[in-house]
SERO-4910 file (N, C-alpha, C, O; in steps of 0.05 Angstrom, whole numbers):
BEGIN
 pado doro    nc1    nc2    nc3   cac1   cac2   cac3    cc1    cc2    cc3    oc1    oc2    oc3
  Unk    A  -1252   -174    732  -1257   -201    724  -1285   -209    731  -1293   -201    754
  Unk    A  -1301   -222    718  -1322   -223    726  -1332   -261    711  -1326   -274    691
  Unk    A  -1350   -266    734  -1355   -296    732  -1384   -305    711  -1404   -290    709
  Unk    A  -1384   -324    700  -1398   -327    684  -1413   -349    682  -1402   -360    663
  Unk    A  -1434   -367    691  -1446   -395    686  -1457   -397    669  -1463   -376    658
  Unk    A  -1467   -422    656  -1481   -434    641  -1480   -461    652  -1460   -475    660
  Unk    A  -1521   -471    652  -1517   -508    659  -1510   -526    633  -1516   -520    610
  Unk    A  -1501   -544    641  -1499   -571    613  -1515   -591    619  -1506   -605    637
  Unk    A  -1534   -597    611  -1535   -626    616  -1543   -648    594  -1558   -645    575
  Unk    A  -1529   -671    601  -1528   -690    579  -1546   -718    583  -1543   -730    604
  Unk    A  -1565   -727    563  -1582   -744    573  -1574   -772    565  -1588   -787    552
  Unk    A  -1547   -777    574  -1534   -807    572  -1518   -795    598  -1514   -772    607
  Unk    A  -1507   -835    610  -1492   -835    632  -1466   -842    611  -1463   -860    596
  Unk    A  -1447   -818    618  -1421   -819    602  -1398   -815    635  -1399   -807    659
  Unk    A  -1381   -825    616  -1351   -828    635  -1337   -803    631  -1328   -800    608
  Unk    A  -1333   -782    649  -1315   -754    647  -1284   -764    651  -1274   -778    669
  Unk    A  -1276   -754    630  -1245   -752    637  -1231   -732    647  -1234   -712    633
  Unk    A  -1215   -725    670  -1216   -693    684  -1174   -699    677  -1156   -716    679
  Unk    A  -1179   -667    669  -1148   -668    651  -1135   -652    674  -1127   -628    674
  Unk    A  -1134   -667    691  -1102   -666    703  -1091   -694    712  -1104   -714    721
  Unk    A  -1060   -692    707  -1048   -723    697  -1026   -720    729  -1007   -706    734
  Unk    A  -1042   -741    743  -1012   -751    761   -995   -778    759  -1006   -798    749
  Unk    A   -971   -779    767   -955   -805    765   -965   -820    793   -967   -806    813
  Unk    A   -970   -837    793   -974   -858    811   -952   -877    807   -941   -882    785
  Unk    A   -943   -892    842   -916   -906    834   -940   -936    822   -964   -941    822
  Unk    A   -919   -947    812   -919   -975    800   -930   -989    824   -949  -1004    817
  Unk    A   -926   -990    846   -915  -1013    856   -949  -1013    870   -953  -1024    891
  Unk    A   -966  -1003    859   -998  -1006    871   -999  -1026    854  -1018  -1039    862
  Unk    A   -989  -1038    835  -1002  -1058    829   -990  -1072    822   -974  -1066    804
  Unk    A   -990  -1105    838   -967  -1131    840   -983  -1152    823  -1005  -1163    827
  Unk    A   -965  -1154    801   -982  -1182    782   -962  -1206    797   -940  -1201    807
  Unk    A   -974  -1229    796   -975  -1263    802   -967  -1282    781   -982  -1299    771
  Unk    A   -939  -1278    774   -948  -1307    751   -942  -1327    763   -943  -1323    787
  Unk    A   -931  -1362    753   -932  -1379    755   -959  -1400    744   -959  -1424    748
  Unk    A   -970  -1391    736   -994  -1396    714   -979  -1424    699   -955  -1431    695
  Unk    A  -1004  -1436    692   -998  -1456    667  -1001  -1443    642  -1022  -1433    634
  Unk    A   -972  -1442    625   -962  -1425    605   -989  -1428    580   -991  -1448    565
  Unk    A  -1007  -1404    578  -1026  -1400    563  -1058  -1406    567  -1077  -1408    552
  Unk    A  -1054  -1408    597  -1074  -1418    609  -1098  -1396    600  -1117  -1404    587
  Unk    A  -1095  -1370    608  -1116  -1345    605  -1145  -1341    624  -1170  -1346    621
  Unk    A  -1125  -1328    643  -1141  -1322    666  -1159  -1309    658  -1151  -1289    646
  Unk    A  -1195  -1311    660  -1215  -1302    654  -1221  -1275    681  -1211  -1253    686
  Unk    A  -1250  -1298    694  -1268  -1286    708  -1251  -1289    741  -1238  -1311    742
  Unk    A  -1249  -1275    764  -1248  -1277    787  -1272  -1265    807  -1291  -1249    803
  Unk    A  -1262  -1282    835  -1281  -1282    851  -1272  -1283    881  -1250  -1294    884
  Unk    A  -1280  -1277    897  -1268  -1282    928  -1282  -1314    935  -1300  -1322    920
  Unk    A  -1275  -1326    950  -1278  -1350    961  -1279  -1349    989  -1264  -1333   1001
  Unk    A  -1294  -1363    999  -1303  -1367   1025  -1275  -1372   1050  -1274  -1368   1074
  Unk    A  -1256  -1382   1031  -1232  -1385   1052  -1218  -1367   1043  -1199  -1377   1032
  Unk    A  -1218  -1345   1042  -1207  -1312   1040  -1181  -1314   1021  -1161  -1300   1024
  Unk    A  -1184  -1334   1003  -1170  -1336    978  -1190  -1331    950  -1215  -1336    949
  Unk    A  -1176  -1320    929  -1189  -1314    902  -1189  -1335    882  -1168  -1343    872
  Unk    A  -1211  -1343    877  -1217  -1369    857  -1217  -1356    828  -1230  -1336    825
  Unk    A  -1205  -1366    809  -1215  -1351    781  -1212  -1381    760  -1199  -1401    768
  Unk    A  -1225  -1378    735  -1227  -1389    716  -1202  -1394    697  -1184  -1378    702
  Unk    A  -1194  -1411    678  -1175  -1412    666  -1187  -1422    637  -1187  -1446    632
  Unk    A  -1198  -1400    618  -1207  -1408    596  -1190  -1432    582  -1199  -1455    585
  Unk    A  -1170  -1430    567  -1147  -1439    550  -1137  -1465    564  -1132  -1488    556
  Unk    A  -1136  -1454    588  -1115  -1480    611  -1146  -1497    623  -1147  -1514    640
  Unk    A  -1155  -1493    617  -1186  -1508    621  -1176  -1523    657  -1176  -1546    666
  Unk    A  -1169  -1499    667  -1166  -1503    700  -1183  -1486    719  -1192  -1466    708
  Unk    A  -1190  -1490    747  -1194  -1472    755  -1168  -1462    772  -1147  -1474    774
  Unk    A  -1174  -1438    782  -1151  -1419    793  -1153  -1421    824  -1173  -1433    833
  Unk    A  -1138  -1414    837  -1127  -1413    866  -1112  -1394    881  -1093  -1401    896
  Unk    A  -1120  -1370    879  -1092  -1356    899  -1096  -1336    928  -1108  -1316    934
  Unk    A  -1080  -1356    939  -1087  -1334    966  -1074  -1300    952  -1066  -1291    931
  Unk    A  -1079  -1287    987  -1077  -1260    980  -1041  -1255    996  -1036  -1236   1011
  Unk    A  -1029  -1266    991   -997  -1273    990   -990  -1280    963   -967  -1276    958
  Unk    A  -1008  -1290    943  -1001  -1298    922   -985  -1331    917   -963  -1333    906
  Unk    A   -996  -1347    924   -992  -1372    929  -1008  -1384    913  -1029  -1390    925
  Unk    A  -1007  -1390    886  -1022  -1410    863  -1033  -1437    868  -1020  -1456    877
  Unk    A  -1062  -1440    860  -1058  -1477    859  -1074  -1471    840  -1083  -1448    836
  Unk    A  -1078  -1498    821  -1093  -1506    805  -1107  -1526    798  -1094  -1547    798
  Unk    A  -1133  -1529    791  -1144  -1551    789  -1161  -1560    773  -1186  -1556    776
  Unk    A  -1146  -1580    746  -1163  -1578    724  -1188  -1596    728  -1192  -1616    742
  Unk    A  -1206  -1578    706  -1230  -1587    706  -1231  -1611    690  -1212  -1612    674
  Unk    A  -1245  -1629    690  -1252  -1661    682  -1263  -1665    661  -1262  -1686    650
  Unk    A  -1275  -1648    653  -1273  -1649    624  -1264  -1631    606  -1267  -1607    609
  Unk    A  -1248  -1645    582  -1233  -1638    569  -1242  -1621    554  -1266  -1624    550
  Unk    A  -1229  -1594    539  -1235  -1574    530  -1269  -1557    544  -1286  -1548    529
  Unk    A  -1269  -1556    563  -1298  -1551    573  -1309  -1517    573  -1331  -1506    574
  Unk    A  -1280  -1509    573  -1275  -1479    566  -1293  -1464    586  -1314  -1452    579
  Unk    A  -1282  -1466    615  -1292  -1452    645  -1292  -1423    636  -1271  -1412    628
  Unk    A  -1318  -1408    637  -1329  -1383    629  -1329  -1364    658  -1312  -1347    661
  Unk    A  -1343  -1367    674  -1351  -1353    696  -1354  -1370    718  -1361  -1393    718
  Unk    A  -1345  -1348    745  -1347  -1360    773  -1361  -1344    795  -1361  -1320    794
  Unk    A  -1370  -1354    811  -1387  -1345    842  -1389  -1363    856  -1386  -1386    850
  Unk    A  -1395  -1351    883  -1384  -1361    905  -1412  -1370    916  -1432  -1355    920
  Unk    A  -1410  -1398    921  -1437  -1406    922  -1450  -1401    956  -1435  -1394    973
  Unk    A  -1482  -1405    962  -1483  -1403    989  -1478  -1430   1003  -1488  -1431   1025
  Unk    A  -1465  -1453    994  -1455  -1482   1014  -1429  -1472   1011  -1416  -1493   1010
  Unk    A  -1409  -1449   1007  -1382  -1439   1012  -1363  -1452    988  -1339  -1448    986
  Unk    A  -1382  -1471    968  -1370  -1484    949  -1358  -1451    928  -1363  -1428    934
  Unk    A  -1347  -1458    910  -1343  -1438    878  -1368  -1452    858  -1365  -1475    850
  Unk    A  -1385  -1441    854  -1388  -1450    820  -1389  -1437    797  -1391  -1412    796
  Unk    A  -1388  -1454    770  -1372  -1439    745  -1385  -1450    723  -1395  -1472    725
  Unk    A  -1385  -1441    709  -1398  -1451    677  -1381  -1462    666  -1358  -1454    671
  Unk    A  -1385  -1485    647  -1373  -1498    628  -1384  -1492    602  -1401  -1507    592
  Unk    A  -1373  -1466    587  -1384  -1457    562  -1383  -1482    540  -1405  -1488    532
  Unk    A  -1365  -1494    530  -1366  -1509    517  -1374  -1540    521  -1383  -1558    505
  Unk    A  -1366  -1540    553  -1372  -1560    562  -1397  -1577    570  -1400  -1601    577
  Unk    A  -1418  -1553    565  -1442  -1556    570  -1457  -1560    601  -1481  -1561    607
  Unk    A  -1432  -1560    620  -1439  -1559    653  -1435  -1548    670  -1412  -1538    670
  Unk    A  -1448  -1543    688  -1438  -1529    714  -1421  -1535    739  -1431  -1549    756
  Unk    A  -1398  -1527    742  -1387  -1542    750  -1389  -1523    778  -1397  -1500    780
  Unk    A  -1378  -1546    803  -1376  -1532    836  -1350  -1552    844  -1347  -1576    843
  Unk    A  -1332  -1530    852  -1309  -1526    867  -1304  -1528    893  -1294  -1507    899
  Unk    A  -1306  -1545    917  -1296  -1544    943  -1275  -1529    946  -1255  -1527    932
  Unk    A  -1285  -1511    975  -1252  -1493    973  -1228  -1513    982  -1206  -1508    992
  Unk    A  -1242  -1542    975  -1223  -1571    982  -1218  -1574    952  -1198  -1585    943
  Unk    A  -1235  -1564    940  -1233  -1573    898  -1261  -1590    888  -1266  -1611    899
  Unk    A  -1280  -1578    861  -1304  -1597    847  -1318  -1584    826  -1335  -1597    814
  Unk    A  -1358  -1601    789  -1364  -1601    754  -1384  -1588    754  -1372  -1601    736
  Unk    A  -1410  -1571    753  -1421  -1552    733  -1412  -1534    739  -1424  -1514    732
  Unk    A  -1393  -1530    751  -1372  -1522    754  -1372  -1509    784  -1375  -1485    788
  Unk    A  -1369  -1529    803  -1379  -1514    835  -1349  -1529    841  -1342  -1553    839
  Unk    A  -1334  -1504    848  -1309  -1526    863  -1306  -1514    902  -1312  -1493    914
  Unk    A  -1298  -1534    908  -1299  -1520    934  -1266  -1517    941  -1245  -1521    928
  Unk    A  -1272  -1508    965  -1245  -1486    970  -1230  -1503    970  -1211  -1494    957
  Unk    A  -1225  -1530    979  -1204  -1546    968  -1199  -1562    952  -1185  -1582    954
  Unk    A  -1213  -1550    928  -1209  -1559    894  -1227  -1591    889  -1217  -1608    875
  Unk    A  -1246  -1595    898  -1249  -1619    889  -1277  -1612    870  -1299  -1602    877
  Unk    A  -1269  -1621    848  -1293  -1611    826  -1311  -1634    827  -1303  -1657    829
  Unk    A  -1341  -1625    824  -1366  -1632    811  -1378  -1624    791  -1387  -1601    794
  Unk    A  -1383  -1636    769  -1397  -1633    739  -1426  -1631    735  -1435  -1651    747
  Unk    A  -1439  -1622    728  -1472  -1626    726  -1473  -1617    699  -1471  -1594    689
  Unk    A  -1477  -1640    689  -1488  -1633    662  -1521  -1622    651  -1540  -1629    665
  Unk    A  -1526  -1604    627  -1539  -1595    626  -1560  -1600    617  -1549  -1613    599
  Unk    A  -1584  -1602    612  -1600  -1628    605  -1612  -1627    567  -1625  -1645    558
  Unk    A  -1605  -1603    551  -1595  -1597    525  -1570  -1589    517  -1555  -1572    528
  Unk    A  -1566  -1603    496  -1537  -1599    481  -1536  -1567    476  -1557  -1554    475
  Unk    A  -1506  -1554    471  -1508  -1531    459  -1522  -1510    476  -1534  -1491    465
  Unk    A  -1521  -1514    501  -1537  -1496    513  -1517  -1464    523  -1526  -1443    531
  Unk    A  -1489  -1473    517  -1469  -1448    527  -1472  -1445    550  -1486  -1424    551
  Unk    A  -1469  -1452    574  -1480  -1425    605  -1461  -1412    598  -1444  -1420    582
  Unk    A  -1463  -1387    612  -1438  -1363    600  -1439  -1347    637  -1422  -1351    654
  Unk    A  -1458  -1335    641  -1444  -1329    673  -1462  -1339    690  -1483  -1349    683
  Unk    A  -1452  -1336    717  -1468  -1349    727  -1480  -1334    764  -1459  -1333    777
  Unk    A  -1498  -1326    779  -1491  -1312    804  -1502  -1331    818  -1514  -1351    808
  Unk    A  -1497  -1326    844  -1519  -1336    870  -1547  -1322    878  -1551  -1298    883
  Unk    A  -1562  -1340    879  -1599  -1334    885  -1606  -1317    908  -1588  -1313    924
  Unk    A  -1629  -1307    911  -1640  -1300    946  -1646  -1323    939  -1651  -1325    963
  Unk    A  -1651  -1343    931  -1673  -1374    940  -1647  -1392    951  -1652  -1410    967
  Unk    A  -1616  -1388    944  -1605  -1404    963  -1594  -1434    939  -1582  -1455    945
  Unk    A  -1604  -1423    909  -1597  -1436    887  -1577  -1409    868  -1573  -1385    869
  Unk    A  -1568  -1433    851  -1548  -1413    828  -1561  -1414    803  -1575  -1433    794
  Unk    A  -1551  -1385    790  -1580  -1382    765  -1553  -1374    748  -1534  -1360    757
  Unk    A  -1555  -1384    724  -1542  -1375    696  -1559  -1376    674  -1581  -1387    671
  Unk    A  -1542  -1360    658  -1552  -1363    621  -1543  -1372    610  -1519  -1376    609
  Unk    A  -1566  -1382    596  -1550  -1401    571  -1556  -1381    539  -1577  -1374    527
  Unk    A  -1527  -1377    534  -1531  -1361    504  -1536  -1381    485  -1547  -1372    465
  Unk    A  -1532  -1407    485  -1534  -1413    461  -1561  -1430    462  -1570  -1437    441
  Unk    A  -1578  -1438    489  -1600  -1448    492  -1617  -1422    500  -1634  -1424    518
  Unk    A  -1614  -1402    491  -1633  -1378    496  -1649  -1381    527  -1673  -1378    529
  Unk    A  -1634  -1388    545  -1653  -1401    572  -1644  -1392    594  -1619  -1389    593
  Unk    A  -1656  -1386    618  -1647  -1376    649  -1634  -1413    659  -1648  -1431    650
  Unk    A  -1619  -1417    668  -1619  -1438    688  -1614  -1433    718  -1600  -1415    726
  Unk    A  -1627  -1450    734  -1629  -1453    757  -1608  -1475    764  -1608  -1493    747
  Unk    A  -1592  -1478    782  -1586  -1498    803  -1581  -1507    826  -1562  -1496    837
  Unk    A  -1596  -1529    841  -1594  -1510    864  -1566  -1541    876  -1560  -1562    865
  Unk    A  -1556  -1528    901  -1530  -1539    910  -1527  -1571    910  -1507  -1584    910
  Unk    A  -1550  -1579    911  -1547  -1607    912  -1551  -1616    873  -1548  -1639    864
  Unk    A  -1555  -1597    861  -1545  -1603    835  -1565  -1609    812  -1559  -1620    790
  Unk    A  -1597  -1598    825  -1628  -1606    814  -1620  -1581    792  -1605  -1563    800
  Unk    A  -1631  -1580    767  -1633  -1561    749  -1655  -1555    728  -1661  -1569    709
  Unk    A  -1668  -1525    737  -1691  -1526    714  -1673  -1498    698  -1655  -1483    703
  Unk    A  -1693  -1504    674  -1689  -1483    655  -1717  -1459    646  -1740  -1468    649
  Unk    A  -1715  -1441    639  -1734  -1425    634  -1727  -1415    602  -1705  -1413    593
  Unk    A  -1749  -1412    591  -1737  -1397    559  -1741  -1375    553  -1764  -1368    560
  Unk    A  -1731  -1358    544  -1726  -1326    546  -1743  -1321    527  -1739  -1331    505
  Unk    A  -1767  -1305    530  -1789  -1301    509  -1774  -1290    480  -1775  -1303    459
  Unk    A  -1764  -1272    483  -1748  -1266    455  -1728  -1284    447  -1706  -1288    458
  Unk    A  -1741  -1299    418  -1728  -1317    393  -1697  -1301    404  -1695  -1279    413
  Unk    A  -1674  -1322    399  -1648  -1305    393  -1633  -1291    405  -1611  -1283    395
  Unk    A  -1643  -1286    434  -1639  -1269    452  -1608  -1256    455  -1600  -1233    452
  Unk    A  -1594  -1284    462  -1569  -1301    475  -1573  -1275    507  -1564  -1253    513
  Unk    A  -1586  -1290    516  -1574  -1282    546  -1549  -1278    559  -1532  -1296    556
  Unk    A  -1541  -1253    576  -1512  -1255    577  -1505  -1260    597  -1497  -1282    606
  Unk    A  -1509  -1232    612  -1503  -1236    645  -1521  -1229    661  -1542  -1217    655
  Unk    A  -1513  -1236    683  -1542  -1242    711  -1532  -1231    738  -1509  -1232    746
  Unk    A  -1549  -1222    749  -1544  -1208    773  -1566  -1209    795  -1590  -1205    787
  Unk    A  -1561  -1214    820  -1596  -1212    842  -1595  -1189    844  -1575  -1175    847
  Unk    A  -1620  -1184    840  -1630  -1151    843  -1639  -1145    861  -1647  -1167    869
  Unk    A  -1648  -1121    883  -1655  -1118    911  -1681  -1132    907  -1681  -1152    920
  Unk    A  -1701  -1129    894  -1717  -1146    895  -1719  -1171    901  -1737  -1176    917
  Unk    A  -1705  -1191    892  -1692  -1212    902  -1702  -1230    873  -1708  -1254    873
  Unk    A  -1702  -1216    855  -1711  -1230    822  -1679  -1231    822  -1660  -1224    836
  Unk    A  -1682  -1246    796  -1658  -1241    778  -1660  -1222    747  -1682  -1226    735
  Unk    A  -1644  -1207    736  -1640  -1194    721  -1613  -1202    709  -1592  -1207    720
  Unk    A  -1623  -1202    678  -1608  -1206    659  -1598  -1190    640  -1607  -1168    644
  Unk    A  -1584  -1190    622  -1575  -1173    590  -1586  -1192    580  -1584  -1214    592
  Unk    A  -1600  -1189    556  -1602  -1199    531  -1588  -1185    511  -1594  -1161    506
  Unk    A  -1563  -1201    495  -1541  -1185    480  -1553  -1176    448  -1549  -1153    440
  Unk    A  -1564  -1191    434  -1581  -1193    410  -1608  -1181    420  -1622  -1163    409
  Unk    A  -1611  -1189    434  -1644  -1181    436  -1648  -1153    440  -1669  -1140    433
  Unk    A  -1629  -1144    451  -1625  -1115    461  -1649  -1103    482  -1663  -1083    479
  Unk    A  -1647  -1126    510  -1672  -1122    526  -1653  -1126    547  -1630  -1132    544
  Unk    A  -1669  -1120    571  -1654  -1131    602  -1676  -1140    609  -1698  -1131    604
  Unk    A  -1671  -1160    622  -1690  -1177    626  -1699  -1184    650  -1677  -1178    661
  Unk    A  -1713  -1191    670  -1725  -1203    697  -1746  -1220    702  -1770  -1219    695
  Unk    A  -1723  -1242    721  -1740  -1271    723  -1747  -1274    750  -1727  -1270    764
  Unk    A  -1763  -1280    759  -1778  -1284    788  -1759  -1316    798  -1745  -1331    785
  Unk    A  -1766  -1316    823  -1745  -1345    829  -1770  -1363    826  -1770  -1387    835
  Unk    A  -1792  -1352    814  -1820  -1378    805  -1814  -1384    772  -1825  -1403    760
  Unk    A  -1792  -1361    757  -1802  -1377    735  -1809  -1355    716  -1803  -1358    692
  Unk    A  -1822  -1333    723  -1835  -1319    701  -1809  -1293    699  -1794  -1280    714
  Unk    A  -1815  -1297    669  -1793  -1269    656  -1808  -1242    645  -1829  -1238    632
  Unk    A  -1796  -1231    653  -1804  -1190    633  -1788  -1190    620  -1768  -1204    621
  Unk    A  -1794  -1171    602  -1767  -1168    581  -1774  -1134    581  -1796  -1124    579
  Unk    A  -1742  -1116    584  -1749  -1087    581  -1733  -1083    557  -1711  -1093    557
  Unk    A  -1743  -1068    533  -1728  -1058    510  -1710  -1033    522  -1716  -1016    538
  Unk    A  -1679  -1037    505  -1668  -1019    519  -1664   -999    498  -1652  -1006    478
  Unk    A  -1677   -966    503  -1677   -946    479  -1664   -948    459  -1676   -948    437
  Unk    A  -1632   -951    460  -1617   -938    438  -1619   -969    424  -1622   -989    439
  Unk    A  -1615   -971    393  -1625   -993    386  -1599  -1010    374  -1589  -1000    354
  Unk    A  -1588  -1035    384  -1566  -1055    382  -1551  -1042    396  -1528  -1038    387
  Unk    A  -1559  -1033    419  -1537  -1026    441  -1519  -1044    453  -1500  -1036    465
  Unk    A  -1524  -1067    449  -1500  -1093    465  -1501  -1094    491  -1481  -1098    504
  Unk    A  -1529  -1090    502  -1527  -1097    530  -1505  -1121    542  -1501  -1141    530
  Unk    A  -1493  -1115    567  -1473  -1142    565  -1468  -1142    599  -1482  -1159    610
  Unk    A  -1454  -1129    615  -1449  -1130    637  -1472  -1123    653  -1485  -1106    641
  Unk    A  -1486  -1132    686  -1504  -1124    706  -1497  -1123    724  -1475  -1133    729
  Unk    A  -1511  -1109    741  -1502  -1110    770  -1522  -1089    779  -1533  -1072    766
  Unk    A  -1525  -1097    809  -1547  -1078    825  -1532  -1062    835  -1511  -1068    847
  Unk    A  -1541  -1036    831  -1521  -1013    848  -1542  -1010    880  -1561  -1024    889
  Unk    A  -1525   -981    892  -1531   -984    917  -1550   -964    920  -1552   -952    942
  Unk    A  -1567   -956    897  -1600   -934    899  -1613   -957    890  -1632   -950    876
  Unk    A  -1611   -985    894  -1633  -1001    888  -1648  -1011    869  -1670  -1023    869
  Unk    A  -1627   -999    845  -1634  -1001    806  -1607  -1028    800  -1589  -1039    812
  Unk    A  -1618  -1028    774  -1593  -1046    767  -1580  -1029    739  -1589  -1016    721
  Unk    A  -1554  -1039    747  -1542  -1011    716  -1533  -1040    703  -1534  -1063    712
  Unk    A  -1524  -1033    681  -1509  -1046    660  -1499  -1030    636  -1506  -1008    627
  Unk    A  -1483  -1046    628  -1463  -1039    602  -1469  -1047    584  -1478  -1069    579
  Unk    A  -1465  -1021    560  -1479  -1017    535  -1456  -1024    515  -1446  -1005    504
  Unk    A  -1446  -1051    508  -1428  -1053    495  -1415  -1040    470  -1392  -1030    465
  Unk    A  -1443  -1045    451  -1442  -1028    426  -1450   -999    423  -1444   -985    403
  Unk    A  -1462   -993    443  -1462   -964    443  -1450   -940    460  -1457   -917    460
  Unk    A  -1434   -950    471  -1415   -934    493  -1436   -924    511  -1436   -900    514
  Unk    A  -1453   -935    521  -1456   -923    544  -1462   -944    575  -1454   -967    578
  Unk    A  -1475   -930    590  -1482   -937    610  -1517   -933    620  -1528   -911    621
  Unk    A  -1531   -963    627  -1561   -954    628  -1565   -959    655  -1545   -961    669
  Unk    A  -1589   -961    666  -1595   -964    689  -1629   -971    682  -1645   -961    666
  Unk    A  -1633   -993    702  -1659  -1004    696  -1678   -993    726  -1672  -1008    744
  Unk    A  -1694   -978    732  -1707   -970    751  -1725   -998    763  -1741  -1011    750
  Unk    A  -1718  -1006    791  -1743  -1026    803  -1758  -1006    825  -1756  -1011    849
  Unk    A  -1769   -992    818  -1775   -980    844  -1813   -990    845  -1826   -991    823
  Unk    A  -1822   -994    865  -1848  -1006    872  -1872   -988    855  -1894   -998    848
  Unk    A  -1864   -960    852  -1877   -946    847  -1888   -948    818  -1911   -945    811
  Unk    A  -1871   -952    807  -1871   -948    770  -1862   -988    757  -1850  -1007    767
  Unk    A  -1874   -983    735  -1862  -1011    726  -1834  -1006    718  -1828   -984    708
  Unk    A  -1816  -1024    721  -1785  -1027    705  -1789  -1009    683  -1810  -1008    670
  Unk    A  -1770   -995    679  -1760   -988    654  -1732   -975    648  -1719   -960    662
  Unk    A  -1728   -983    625  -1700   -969    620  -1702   -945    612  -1721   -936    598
  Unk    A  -1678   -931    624  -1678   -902    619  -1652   -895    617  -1634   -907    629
  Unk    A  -1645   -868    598  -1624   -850    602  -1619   -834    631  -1641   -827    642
  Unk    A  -1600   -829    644  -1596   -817    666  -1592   -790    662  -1586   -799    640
  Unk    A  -1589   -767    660  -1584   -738    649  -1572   -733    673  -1580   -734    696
  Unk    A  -1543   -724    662  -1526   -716    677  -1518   -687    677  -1508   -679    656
  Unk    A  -1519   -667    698  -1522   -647    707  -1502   -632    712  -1492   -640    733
  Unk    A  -1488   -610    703  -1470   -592    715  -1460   -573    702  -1458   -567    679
  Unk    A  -1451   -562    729  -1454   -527    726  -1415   -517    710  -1392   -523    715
  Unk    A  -1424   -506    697  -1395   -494    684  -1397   -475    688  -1417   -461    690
  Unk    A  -1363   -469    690  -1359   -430    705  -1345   -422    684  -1331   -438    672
  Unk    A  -1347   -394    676  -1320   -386    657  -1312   -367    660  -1328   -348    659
  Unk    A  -1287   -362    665  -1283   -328    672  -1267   -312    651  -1248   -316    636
  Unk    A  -1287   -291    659  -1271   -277    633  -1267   -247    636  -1282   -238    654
  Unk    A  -1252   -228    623  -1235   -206    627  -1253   -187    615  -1259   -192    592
  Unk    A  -1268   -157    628  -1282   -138    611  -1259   -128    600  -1260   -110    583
***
């Protein structure tokens, strides 16, 4: 019998599927109802008082559950406001976008509108200072403010806890900005979903825009991984990118080429 290699390598970050199939019991995973019937639990988040805050698109509530599974709810104040996304602010408040609603609301983990509630549900509203502006997600700053996008005002927003708000405009017409993430740098980085760019805004204000190769890829999901890049999700194109910040080189998007060795054995 004798052994045989050949390398592969592929210049996209793809998901391997490895074909061997085990049963896992059920019971790893305990769903919660008691929900307001059609509510439609969105986005979640941890909360400062070691309970999970989440959004309630449909039920235009926010969510509540300890990790016993113990529900509260607490609707938001304005009507149809259609709560998009949540994070955990740095005053220990929640805050959340009001996609339709046009505000940001903050949550006490007591309960509160641009959507910041705090741990004991008391909502605060901040409205947005143009109509139609959509915020859609929203993170927490290194400056100690909360930054969202607005898809339908093509714009970064800022807010900071006491509820001051500027806006920035995304150099590309059309963009719709999606999602946002702090990057080790301590910028913020964006998807642009139309625009097909990822984007980065300084906490002064100024934006880059990086084109991302494959073309109407659907940039959509961010996040900073832990080599100090930010990856995101390629909606329309099945894949996965990664945006390089390293001091050395300017930003850019790139394919990752993925590496490995195949064996095959075979019979003289």
């Amino acid at each position: 019998m004798k052994m045989r290699s050949f390398g592969v390598c592929i210049s996209l970050v793809s998901i391997l599927t490895i074909a061997s199939t085990r049963i896992v019991s059920a019971e790893i995973i305990t769903e919660f109802g008691g929900l307001t019937a059609g509510s439609s639990p969105f986005a979640i988040t941890a909360g400062s008082d070691g309970a999970l805050w989440f959004v309630e698109i449909d039920g235009n509530r926010i969510g509540r559950i300890t990790v016993s599974g113990a529900i509260t709810e607490f609707p938001v104040p304005t009507a149809a406001s259609y709560p998009y996304a949540i994070t955990a602010g740095p005053d220990s408040a929640l805050w959340f976008t009001e996609y339709t609603g046009n505000r940001i609301g903050r949550i006490t983990t007591r309960g509160k509108r641009i959507g910041r509630i705090s741990t004991r549900g008391k909502i605060t509203e901040f409205l947005l200072p143009a109509a139609g502006s959509n915020p859609f997600f929203i993170t927490a700053g290194s400056d100690g403010a909360l930054w969202f996008t607005e898809v339908g005002g093509n714009r970064i927003g800022r807010i900071t806890v006491s509820g001051a708000i500027s806006e920035f405009p995304v150099p590309t017409a059309g963009s719709h900005p999606y999602a946002i993430a702090t990057g080790p740098d301590g910028a913020l980085w964006f998807t642009e979903y139309s625009g097909n760019r990822i984007g980065r805004i300084t906490l002064s204000g100024a934006i880059s825009e990086f084109p991302v190769p494959t073309a109407s890829s659907g940039p959509a999901g961010i996040a900073a991984g832990p080599d100090g890049n930010l990856w995101f999700a390629e909606l329309n194109s099945n894949q996965i990118g990664r945006v390089m910040t390293t001091p050395q080189a300017p930003p850019k998007s790139v394919f990752l080429p993925i590496c490995s060795r195949l064996h095959l054995t075979s019979r003289n």
